[in-house]
DRENRO-782409 format. One record per residue (C-alpha): residue in three letters; residue number from 1; x, y, z. Coordinates in steps of 0.5 Angstrom, whole numbers, plus 500, padded with zeros to 3 digits. Each point is the difference from the previous one (the first is absolute). Example, Ala and Ser with C-alpha at 12.3 -4.5 7.8 and 13.67 -1.06 7.14 Angstrom:
<rs>
R  Ala  1  525  491  516
R  Ser  2  502  507  498
</rs>
This chain:
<rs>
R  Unk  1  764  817  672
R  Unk  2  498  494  502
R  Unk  3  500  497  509
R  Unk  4  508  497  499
R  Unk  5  502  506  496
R  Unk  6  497  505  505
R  Unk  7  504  497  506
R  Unk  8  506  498  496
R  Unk  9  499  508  500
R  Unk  10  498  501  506
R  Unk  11  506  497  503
R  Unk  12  505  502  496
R  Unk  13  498  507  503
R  Unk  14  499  497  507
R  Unk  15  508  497  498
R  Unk  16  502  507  498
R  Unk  17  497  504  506
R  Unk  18  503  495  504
R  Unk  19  507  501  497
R  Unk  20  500  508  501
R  Unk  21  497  500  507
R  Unk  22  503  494  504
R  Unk  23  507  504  501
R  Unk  24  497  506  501
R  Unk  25  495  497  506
R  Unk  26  504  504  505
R  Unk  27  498  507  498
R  Unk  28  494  498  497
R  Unk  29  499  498  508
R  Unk  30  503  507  502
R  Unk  31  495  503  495
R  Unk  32  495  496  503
R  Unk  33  502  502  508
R  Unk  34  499  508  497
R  Unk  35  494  499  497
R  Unk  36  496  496  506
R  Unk  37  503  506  505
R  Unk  38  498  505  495
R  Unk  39  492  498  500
R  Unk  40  499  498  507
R  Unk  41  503  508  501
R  Unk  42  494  502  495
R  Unk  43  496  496  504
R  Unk  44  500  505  505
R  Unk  45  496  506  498
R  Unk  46  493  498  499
R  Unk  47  501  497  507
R  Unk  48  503  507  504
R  Unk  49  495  504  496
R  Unk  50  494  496  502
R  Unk  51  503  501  507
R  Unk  52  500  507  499
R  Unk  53  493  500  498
R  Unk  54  497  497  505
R  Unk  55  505  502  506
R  Unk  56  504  505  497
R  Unk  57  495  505  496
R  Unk  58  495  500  508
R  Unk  59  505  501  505
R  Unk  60  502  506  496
R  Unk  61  493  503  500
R  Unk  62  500  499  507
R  Unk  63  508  505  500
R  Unk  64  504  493  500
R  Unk  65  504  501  495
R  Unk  66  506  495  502
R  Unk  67  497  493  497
R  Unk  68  499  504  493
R  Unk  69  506  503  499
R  Unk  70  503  493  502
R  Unk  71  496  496  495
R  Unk  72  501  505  495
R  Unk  73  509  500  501
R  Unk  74  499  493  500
R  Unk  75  497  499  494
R  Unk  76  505  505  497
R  Unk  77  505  497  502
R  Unk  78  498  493  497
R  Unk  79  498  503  495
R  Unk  80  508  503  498
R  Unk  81  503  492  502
R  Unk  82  495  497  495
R  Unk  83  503  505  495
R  Unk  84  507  499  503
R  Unk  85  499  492  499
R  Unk  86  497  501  493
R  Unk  87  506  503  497
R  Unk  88  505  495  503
R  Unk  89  496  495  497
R  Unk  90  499  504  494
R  Unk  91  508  500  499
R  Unk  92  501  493  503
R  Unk  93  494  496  495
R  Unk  94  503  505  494
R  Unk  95  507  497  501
R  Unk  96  496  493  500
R  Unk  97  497  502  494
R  Unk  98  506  502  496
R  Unk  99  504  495  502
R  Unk  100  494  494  498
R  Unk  101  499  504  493
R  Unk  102  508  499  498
R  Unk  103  501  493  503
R  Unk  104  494  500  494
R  Unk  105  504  502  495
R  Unk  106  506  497  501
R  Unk  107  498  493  501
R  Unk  108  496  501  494
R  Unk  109  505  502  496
R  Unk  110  505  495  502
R  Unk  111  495  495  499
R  Unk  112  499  501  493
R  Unk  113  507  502  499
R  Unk  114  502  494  502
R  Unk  115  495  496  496
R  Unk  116  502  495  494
R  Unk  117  500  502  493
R  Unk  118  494  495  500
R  Unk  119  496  505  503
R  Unk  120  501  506  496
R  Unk  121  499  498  494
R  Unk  122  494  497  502
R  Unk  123  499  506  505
R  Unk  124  497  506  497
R  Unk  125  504  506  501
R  Unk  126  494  505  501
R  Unk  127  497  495  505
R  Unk  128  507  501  504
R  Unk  129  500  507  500
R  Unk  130  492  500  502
R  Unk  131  502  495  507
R  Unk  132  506  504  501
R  Unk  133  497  507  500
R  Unk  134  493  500  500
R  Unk  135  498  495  504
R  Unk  136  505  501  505
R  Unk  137  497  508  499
R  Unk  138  493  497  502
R  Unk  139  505  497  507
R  Unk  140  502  507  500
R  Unk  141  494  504  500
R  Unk  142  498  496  507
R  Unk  143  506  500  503
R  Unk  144  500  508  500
R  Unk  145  492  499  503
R  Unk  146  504  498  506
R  Unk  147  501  494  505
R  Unk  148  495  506  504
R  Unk  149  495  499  495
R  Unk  150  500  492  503
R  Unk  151  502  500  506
R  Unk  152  497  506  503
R  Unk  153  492  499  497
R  Unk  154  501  492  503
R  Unk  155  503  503  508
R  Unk  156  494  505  500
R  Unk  157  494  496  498
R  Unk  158  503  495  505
R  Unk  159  500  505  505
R  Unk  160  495  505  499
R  Unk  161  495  493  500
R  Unk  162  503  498  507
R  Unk  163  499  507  502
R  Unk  164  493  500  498
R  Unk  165  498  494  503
R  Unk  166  503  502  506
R  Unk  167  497  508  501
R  Unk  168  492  496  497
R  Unk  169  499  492  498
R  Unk  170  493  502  497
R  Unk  171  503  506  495
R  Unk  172  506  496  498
R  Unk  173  496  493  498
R  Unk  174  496  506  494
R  Unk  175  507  501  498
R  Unk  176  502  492  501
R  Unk  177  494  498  496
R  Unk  178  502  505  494
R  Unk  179  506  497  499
R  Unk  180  496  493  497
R  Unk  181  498  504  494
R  Unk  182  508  503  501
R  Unk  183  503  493  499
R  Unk  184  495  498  494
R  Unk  185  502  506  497
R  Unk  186  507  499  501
R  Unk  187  501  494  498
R  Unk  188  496  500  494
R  Unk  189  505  506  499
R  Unk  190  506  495  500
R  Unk  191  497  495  495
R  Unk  192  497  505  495
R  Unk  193  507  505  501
R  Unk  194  505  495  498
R  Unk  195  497  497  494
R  Unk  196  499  508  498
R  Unk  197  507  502  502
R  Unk  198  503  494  496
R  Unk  199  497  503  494
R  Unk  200  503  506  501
R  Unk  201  507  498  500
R  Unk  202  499  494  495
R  Unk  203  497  507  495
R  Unk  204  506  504  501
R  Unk  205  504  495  500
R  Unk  206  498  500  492
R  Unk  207  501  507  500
R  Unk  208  507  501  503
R  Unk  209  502  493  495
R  Unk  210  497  502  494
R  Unk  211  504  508  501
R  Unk  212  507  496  502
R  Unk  213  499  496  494
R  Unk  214  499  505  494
R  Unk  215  505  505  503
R  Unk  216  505  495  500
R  Unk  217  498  497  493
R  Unk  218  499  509  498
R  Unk  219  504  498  494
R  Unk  220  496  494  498
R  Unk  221  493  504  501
R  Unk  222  503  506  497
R  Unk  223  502  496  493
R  Unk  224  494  496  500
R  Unk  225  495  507  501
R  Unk  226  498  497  506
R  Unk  227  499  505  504
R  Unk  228  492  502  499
R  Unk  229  499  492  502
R  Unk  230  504  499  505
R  Unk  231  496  507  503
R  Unk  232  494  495  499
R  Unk  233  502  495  504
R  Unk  234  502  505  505
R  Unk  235  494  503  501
R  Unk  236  496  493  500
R  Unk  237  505  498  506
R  Unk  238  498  507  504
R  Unk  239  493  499  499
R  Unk  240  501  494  503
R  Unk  241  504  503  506
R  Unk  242  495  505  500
R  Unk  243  494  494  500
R  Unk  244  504  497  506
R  Unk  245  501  506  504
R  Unk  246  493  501  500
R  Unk  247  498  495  502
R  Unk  248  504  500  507
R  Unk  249  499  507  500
R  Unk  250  492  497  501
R  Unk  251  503  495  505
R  Unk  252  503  506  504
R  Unk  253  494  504  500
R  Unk  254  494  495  502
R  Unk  255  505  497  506
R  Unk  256  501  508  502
R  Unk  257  493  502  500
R  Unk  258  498  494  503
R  Unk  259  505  503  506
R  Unk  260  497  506  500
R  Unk  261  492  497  500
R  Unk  262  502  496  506
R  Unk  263  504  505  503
R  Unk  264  494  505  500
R  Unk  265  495  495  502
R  Unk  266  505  498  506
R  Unk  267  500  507  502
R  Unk  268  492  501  499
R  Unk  269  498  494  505
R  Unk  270  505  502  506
R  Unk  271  497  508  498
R  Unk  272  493  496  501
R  Unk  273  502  496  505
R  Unk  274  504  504  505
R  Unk  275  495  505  501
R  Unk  276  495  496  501
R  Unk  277  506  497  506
R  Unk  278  501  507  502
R  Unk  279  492  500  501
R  Unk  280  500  495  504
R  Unk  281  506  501  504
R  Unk  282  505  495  498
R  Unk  283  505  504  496
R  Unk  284  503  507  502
R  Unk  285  500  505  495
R  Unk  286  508  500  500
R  Unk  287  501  493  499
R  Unk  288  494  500  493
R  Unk  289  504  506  498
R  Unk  290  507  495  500
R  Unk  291  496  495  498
R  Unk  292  498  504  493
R  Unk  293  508  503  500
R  Unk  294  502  492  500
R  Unk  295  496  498  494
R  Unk  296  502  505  496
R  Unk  297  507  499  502
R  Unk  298  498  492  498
R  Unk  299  497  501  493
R  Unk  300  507  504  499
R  Unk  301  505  494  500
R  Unk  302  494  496  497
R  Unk  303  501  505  494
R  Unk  304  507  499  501
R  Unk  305  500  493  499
R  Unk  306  496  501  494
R  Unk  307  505  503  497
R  Unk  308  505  497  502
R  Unk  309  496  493  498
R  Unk  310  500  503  493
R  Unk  311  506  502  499
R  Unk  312  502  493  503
R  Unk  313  497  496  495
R  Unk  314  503  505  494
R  Unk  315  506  497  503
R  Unk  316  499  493  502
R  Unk  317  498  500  493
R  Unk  318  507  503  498
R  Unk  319  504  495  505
R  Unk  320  497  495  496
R  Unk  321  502  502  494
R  Unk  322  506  501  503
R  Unk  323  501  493  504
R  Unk  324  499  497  493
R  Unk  325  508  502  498
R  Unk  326  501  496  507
R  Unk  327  498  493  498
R  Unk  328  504  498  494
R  Unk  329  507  497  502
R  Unk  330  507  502  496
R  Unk  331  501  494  495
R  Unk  332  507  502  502
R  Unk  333  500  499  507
R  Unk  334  506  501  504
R  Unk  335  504  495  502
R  Unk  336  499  498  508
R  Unk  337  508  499  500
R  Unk  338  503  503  495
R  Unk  339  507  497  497
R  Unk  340  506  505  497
R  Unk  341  503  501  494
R  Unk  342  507  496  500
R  Unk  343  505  507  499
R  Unk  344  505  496  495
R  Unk  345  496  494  497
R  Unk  346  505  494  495
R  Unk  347  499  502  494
R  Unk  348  499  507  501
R  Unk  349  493  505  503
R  Unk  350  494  500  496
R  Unk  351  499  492  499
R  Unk  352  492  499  498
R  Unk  353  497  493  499
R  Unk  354  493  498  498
R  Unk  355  499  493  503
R  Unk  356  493  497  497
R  Unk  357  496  507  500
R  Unk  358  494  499  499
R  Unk  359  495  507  501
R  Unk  360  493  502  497
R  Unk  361  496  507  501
R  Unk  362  494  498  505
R  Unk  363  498  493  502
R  Unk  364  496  499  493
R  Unk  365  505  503  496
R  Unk  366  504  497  495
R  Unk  367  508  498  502
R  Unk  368  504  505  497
R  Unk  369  505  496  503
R  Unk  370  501  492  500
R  Unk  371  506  497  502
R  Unk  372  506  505  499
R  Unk  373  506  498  501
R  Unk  374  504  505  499
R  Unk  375  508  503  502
R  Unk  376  502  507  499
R  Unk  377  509  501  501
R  Unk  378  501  506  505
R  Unk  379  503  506  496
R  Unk  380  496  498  493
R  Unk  381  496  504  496
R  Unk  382  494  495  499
R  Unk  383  495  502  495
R  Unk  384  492  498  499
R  Unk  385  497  500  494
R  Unk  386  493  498  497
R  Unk  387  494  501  499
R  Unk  388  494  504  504
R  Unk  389  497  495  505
R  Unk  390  506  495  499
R  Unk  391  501  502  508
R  Unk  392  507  504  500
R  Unk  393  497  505  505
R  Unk  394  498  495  504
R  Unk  395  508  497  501
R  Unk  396  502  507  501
R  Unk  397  494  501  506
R  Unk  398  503  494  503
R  Unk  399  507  502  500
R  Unk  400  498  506  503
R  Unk  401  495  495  505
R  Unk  402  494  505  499
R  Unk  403  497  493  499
R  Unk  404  502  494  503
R  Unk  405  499  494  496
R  Unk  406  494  495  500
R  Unk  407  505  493  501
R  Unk  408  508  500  500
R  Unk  409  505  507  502
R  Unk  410  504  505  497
R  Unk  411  507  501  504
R  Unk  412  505  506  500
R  Unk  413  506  497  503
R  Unk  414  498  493  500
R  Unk  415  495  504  505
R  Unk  416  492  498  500
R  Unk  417  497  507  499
R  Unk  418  495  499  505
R  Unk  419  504  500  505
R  Unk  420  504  506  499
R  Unk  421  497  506  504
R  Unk  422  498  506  495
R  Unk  423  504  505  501
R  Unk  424  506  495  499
R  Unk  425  497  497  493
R  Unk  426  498  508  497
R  Unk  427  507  502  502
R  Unk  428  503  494  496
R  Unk  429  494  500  495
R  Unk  430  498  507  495
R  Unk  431  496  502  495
R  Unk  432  499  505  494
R  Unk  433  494  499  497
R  Unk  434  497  503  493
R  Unk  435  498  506  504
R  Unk  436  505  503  504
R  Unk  437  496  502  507
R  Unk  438  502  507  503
R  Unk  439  497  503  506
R  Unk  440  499  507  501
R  Unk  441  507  503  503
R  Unk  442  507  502  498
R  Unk  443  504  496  495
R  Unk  444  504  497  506
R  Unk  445  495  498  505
R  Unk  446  498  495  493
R  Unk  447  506  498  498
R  Unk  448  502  498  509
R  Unk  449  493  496  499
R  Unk  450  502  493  502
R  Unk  451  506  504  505
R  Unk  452  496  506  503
R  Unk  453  507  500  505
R  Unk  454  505  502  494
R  Unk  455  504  506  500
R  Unk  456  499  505  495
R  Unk  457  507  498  497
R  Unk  458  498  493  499
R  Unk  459  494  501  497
R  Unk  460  504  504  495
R  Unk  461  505  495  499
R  Unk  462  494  495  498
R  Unk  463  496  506  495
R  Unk  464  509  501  498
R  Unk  465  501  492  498
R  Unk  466  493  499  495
R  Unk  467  501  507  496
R  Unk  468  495  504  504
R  Unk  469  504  505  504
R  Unk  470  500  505  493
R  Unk  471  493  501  499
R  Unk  472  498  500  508
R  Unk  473  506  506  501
R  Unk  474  496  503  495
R  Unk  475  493  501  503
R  Unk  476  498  506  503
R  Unk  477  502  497  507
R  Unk  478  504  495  498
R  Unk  479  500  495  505
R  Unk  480  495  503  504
R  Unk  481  495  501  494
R  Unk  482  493  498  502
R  Unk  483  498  494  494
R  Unk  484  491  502  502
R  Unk  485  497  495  498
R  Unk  486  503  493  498
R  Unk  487  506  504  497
R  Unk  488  495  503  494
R  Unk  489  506  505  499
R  Unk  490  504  495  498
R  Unk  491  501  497  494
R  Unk  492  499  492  500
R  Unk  493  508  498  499
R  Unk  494  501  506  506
R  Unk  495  494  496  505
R  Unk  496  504  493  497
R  Unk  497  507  503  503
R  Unk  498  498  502  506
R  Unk  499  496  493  501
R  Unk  500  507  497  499
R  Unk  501  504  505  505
R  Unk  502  495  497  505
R  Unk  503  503  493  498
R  Unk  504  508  503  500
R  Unk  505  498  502  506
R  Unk  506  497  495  504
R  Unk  507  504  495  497
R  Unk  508  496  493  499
R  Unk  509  503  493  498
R  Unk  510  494  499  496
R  Unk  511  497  506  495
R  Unk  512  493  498  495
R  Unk  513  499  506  494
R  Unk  514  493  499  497
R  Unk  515  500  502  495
R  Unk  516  502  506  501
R  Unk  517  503  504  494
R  Unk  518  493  497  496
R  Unk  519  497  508  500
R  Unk  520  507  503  498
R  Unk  521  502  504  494
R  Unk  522  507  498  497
R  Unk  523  504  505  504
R  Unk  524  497  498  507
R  Unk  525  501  493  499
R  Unk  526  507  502  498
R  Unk  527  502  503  505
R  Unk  528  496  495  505
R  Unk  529  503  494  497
R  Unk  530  507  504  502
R  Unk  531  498  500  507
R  Unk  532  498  493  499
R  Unk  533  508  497  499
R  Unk  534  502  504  506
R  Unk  535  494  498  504
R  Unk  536  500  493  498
R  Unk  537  507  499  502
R  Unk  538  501  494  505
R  Unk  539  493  500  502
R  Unk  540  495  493  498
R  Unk  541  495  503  495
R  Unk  542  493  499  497
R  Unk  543  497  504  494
R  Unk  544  493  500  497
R  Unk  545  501  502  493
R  Unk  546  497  501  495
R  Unk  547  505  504  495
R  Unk  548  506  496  497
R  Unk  549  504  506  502
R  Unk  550  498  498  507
R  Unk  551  503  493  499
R  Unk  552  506  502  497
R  Unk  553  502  501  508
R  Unk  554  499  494  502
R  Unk  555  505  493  500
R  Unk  556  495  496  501
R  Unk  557  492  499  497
R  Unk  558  494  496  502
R  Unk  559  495  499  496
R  Unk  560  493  500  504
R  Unk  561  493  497  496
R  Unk  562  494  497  504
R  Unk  563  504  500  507
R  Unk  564  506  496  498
R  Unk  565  508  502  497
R  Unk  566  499  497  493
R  Unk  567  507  502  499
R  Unk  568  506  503  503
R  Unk  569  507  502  498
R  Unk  570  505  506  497
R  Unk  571  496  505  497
R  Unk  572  506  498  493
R  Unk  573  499  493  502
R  Unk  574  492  500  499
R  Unk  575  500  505  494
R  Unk  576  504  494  497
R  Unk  577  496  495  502
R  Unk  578  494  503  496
R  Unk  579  495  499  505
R  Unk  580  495  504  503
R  Unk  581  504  505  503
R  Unk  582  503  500  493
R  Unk  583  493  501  497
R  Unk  584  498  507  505
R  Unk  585  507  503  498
R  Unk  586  498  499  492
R  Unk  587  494  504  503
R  Unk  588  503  505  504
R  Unk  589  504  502  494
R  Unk  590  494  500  494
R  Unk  591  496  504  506
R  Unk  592  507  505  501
R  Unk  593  501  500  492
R  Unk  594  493  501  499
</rs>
């Protein structure tokens, strides 16, 4: 990664954590007060044992016992307020985390769900799915460590250093002067273990990629036999993964050995240099015995905030991966204020014009649109036809503005659809594609889609009006039969019904089909084209298509080549005119009669 990829990294992180934490700054506050009260009470008992070894253990010898007694009750009791103290903080940090944890989640959900379509057809879907669980998984696992893990180990090295150098100078500077090495050590840390952690979320990455791929595309991999190369390419993946994670394993271990070697050494010279004090009369054995309890309780938090550090990094790195779903902006933003449909337009509701499109894929691709001009009557069935590439799809897309033109607009209503607000424009403008889309639950929570306010009434009104309340009553729940997984229980004409009492139900002015009777068999699309008719009533419609029956639906054809209308009228009148429509309908006729 190069020095501005780096810190385009880094602040994206920065800008994340920034957005999490800011509107919690409060608690975080109120954790931190729990934290600093929880240290100073631990700060207590090395000082009230030293007391009681120098003061308390020789007054009981000469029958005193009152001083002990006392120093020890004090050091119980400070030592039940830190326990009292730690689970509040436990409790509170915890809620913290959880909280930080969903608003993760959510935030970054919303935000790839409400990316262009640009974006996911040019985003994998595996690396989605990587940012969305094992990156924030990374996030996760630092959290569960606790805000403890930070907060207490940075309180009791700052405090346990003050205390030191209160009680002794010279045996606080041998634990000062160890942490040179300890601050070299850690900083070569920071460098060595984000790179190593990057690697690690860049490697599984390609493993979760590569295993959300072939289990969508099993169909695929099972017709073509590629299930032993697919396994390949897994385990080169993992061997990778596996590679990476050794490597910040190795990190982690050297940074935590050289903890423990300095801790040791620490412990080691204060040893040699308290006995040596003791001898000479400087230092009170009570006060090298706390001094010893001290470092011991320092190298403590130190190995805490190498795990902490470690698992920071893990998770610096996910945010990174994370943050990276942050930068791109909608190519369909909202509009800032949003303009409204006319309610009873002249001419009727559903008027759509193109005035000078002009639109293209990328900055360096070429047009597919150049200067369409375009009209489509409300109420009208308009049909485009044309080869693969001629940019029909492309038309559609931005009836449905899930791009926005390059030049010129697209108007509903002699409204721009720039400046009408989202849910405005999917409630007027709906689509059934090819593939009718169905999301795990009952049949009637898919058809209420658009409408999820409908009562069970209208909705079965909806699924009644296209012709599909018969084989929906016929299922084992009806209604509240569980489709699973994108309807595989249904037939494609079924899934195709249901797709059309979605739009029964939320009504739009403006309906597109793309293609959607394309992979039916004759029945099916006999029983869809019938639900057609009832569904196209009233309403402005555009159809992809690509069979003449399709067509035959239609009052008007637009013929599309090279992002142009080459030709435009009646479907009867076209055929007579024995141009290019009349040339793909004597195809679709020797293709039929085959």
């Amino acid at each position: 990664m190069s020095g501005s990829e780096d810190a385009r990294s880094r602040a994206r992180r920065d800008a994340l954590l920034r957005m999490l934490l800011w509107p919690k700054r409060r608690r975080l506050a109120a954790a931190t007060a729990l934290a600093l009260l929880e240290n100073v009470c631990g700060l207590v008992p090395p000082l009230l044992i030293a007391a009681a070894i120098d003061r308390g253990v020789p007054a009981a010898v000469d029958g005193r016992w009152a001083p002990l007694i006392g120093y020890t009750a004090a050091a119980l009791a400070t030592g039940l307020a830190t326990a009292s103290v730690k689970y509040c903080f436990l409790r509170y940090s915890g809620r913290i985390a959880q909280d930080l944890l969903f608003e993760l989640r959510h935030r970054a959900f919303a935000q790839v769900m409400g990316q262009p379509l640009a974006f996911h057809e040019a985003y994998p879907s595996g690396r989605v799915v990587a940012r969305l669980s094992s990156d924030v998984e990374s996030v996760e696992e630092m959290l569960e460590m606790g805000l403890d893990g930070l907060f207490s180990a940075l309180f009791s090295m700052v405090g346990i250093l003050a205390v030191m150098l209160w009680l002794d100078q010279p045996m606080a500077a041998v634990v000062i002067a160890l942490f040179v090495p300890l601050y070299a050590l850690t900083r070569w840390f920071r460098h060595r273990s984000r790179r190593a952690y990057r690697g690690t979320r860049t490697a599984v990455e390609g493993v979760v990629q590569h295993t959300v791929e072939a289990y969508n595309g099993v169909r695929a991999v099972q017709a073509f036999r590629r299930e032993e190369a697919n396994a390949r390419r897994l385990d080169g993946l993992d061997a990778r993964y596996a590679v990476a994670r050794a490597d910040a394993g190795l990190v982690s271990a050297v940074f935590s050995g050289g903890v423990k070697l300095i801790g040791n050494l620490s412990l080691v010279g204060l040893l040699t240099l308290g006995v040596l004090r003791i001898d000479q009369g400087h230092l009170a054995l009570g006060t090298l015995t706390a001094f010893l309890l001290y470092v011991h309780r320092l190298y403590d938090p130190i190995d805490e905030l190498a795990s902490f550090a470690n698992a920071f990094s893990a998770a610096s790195a996910g945010l990174e991966k994370i943050g990276a779903l942050f930068v791109r902006h909608p190519a369909v933003a909202e509009p800032e204020r949003p303009a409204a449909l006319p309610a009873d337009p002249p001419g009727g509701r559903g008027a759509v014009r193109f005035e000078g499109v002009h639109f293209g894929y990328g900055q360096a691709a070429r047009p597919v649109l150049s200067g369409v001009d375009l009209a489509l009557e409300p109420g009208r069935t308009v049909a485009l036809v044309g080869t693969t590439g001629a940019g029909k799809s492309t038309i559609a897309k931005l009836v449905a503005r899930l791009y926005d033109p390059t030049a010129g607009r697209v108007t509903l209503d002699g409204v721009d659809l720039r400046e009408l607000a989202d849910a405005e424009l999917r409630g007027a403008v709906s689509m059934i594609t090819q593939e009718a889309f169905l999301f795990s639950g009952s049949v009637a929570d898919n058809i209420a889609l658009g409408r999820p306010d409908a009562s069970r009434a209208e909705i079965r009104a909806a699924a009644e009006a296209v012709g599909a309340h018969g084989f929906v009553s016929a299922l084992p729940d009806g209604y509240d039969t569980d489709v699973h997984k994108r309807g595989t229980g249904l037939s494609a004409g079924q899934r195709q019904l249901i797709a059309m009492a979605r739009v029964m139900l939320t009504s739009p002015r403006v309906l597109i089909l793309d293609e959607a009777t394309s992979s039916m068999d004759t029945s099916s699309e006999r029983a869809v084209h019938e639900a057609l008719t009832r569904v196209l009533a009233g309403r402005t419609a555009v159809i992809i298509a690509h069979r003449l029956s399709t067509v035959a639906v239609a009052d008007r054809v637009l013929v599309i080549e090279d992002g142009a209308v080459v030709e435009d009228g009646p479907p009867a009148r076209l055929l007579e005119g024995g141009g290019r429509f009349a040339g793909m309908h004597r195809g679709w006729l020797a293709a039929t009669t085959a």
